[in-house]
C-alpha positions as CSV (number, residue, x, y, z in Angstrom):
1,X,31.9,-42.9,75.7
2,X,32.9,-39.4,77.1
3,X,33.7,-38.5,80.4
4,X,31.5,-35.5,81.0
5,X,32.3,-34.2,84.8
6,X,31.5,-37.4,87.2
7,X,29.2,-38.6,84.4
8,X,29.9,-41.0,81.1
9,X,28.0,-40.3,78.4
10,X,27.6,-42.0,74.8
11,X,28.1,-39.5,72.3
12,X,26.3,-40.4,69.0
13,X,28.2,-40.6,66.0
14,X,26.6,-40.5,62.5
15,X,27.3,-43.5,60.4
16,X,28.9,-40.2,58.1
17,X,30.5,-38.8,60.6
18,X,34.5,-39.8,60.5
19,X,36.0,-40.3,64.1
20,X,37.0,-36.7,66.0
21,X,40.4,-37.5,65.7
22,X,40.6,-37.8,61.7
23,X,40.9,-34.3,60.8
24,X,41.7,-34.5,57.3
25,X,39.1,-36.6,56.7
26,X,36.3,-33.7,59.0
27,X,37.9,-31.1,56.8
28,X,36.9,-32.2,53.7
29,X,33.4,-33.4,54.6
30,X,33.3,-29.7,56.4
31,X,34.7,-28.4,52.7
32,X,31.8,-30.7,51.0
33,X,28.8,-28.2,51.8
34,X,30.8,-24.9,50.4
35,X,29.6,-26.2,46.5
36,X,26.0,-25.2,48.1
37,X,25.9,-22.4,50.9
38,X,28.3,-20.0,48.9
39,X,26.1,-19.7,46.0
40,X,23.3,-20.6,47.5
41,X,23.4,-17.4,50.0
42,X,24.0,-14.9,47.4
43,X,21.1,-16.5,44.8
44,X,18.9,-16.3,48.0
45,X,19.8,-12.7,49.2
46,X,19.7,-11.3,45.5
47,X,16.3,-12.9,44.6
48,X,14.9,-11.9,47.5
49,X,16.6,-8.4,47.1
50,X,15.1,-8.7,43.6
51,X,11.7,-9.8,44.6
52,X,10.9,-7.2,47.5
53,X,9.7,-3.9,46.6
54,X,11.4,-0.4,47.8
55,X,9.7,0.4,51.5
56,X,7.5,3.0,51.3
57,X,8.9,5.9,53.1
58,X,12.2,5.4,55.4
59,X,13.7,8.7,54.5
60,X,15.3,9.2,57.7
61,X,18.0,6.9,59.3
62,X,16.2,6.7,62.7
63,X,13.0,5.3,60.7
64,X,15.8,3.1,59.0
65,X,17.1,2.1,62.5
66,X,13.5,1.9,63.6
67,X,13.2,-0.6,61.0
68,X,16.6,-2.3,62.0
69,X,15.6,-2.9,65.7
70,X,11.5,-4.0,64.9
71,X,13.2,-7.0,62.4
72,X,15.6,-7.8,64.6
73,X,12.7,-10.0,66.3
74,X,12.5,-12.2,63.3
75,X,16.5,-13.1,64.2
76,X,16.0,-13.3,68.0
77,X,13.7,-16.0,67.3
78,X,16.1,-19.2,66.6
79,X,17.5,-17.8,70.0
80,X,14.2,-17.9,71.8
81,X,13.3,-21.0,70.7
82,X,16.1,-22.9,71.8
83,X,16.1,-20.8,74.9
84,X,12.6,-22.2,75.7
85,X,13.6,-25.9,74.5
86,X,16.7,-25.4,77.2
87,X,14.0,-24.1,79.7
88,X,12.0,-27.7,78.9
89,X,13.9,-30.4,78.5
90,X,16.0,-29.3,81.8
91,X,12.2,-29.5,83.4
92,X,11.8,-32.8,82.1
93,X,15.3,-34.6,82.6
94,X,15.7,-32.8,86.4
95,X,18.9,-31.5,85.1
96,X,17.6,-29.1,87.3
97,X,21.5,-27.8,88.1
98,X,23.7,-27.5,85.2
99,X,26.7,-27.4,87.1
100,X,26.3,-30.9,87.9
101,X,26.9,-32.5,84.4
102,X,24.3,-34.3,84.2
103,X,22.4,-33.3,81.1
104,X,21.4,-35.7,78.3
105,X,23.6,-35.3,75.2
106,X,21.0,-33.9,73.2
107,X,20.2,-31.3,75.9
108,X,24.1,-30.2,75.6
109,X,24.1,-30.1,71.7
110,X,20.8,-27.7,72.5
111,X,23.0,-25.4,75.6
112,X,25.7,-25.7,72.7
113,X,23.5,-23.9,69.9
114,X,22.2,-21.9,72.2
115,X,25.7,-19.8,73.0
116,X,26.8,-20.0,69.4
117,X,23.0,-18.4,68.3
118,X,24.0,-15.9,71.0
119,X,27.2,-14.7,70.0
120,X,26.2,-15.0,65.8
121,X,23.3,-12.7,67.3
122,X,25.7,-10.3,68.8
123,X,27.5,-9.7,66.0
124,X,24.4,-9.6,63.5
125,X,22.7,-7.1,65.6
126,X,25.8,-4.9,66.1
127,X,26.3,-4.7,62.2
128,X,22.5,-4.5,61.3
129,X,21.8,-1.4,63.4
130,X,24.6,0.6,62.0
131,X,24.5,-0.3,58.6
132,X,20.4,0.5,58.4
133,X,21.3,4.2,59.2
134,X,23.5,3.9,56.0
135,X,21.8,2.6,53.5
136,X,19.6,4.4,51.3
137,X,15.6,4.6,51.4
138,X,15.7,2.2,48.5
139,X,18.3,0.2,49.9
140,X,16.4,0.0,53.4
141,X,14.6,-3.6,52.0
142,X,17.8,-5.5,52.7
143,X,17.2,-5.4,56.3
144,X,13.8,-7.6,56.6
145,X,15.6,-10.2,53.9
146,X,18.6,-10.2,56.3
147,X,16.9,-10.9,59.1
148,X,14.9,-13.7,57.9
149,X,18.3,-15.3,56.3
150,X,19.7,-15.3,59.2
151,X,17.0,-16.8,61.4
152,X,16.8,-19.5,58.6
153,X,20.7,-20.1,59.1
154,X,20.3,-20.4,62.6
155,X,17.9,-23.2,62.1
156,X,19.8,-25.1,59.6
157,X,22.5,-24.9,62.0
158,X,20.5,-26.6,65.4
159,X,19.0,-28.7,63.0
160,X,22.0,-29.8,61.5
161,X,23.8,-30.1,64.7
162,X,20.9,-32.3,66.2
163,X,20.6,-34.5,63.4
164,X,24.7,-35.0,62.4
165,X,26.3,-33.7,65.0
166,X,29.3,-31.4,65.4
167,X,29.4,-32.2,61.4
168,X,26.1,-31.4,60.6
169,X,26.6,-27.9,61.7
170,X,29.1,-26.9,58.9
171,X,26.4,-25.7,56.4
172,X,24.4,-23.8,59.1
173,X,27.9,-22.5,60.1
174,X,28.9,-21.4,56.5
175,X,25.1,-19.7,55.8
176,X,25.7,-17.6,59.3
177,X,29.1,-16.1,58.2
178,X,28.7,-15.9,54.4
179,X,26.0,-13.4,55.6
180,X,27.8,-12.0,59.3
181,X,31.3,-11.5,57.7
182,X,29.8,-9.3,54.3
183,X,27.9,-7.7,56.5
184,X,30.5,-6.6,58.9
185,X,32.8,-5.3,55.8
186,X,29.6,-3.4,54.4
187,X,29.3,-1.4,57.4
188,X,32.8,-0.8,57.2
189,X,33.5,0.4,53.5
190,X,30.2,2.6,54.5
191,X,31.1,3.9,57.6
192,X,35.1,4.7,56.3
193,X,33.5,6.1,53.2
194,X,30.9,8.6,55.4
195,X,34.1,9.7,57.2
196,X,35.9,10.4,54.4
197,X,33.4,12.4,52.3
């Protein structure tokens, strides 16, 4: 049991999932889905890179950013989904009031994905838009497979963190940073290189 304001809730623990005070024992099963979401990312993102043909057009970067902006729905939609499970199950508990505390556990592990979505979102969107005005014509079919990786990480992750709890998030976790933190150093080395030249 947790005490969660005036309320006690149980909080479900996988029959994987080591106690939250054994954190040797989290860090390796957290360490246990790397073998999978490292190469798995990159096999995904360069087969689909592979697969997808040059987009006709795109010559300018504001049709680029254009581009950027319109796919950007595809990774809003984890967001919106779990935004409109928020909006039911606090219908159907009456946890009409959230600063009460009294929400069931799941609808916390949903509130929970919810702000992490948000902020992953935040920094996919401020990397995406920039980085579309610097790549290439050619280049420009990254952005749709970029999207839709990241709205398939975003998944995994509420998924994971529904089924397993905090544990099950890791590989959702490592799938949204294998792709936000590459991302963020692209538009980096691109943007530094554009000064420079």
């Amino acid at each position: 049991m947790r005490n969660v304001g005036p309320h006690r809730i149980a909080i479900r623990c996988s029959p994987m999932s080591p106690p939250d005070n054994d954190t040797a024992v989290r860090k390796r099963v957290i360490r246990g889905s790397l073998w999978f979401t490292v190469p798995g990312t990159y096999s995904a993102l360069a087969a689909a890179y592979a697969v997808v043909p040059p987009l006709a057009g795109l010559t300018q970067a504001s049709e680029r950013l254009v581009l950027a902006a319109q796919w950007l729905l595809v990774a809003f939609i984890p967001y919106a989904a779990v935004c409109l499970t928020i909006l039911y199950r606090r219908y159907a508990e009456g946890s009409h009031n959230p600063l009460l505390g009294a929400e069931s556990e799941r609808l916390q592990v949903h509130c929970r994905v919810m702000q992490n979505t948000l902020e992953q979102l935040l920094w996919f969107a401020l990397c995406l838009l920039p980085l579309a005005t610097l790549l290439s014509p050619d280049e420009a079919r990254a952005v749709p497979i970029l999207c839709v990786f990241f709205a398939f990480a975003r998944l995994v992750y509420w998924w994971g963190h529904l089924r397993d709890g905090t544990l099950g998030r890791a590989p959702g976790v490592q799938f949204t940073f294998l792709l936000n933190i590459p991302l963020f150093l692209a538009v980096l080395v691109r943007f530094a290189r554009g000064l420079l030249s």
